[in-house]
C-alpha positions as CSV (number, residue, x, y, z in Angstrom):
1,X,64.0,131.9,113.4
2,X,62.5,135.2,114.3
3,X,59.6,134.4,116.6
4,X,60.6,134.1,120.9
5,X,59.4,130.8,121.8
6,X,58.9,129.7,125.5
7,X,60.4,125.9,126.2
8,X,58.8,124.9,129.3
9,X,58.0,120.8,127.9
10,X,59.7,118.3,125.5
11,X,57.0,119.0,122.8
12,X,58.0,122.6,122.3
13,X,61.9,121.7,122.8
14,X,61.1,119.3,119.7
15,X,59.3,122.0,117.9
16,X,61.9,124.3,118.3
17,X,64.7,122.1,117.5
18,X,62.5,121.1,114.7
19,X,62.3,124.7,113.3
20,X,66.0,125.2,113.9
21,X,67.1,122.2,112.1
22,X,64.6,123.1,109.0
23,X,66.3,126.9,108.8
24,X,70.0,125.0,108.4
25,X,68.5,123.0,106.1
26,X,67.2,125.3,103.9
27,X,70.4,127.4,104.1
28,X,72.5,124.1,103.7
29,X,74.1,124.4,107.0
30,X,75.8,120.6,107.6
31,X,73.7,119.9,110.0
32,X,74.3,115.7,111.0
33,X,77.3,114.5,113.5
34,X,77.9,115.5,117.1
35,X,78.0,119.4,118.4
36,X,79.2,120.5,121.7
37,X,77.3,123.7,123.4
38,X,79.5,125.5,125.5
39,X,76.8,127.2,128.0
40,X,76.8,129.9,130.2
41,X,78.1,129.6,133.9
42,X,74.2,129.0,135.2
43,X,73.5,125.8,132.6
44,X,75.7,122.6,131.9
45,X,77.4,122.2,128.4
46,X,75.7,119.8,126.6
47,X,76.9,117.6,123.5
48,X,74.1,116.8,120.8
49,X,74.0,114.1,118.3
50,X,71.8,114.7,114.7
51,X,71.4,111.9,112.7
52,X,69.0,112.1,109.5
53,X,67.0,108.9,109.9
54,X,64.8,108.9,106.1
């Protein structure tokens, strides 16, 4: 992804994470099962599930 998106609603969080997931896709990146975000010391960590659903 090269172009600086703002996220300030859930539609362009899903867009983004929509164009992010794409990208791995394309570059066959694993992408399904359950990643854990370390953040920084001004954000929580997070842990996401992916699940292809089609």
């Amino acid at each position: 992804m090269t172009k600086k998106q703002s996220i300030d609603d859930t539609e362009s969080l899903r867009s983004s994470l929509q164009g992010v997931l794409e990208e791995a896709a394309t570059n066959d990146v694993e992408i399904e099962g359950s990643l854990r975000i370390q953040a920084t010391a001004d954000h929580p960590n997070w842990e996401i599930q992916i699940w292809q659903i089609e």
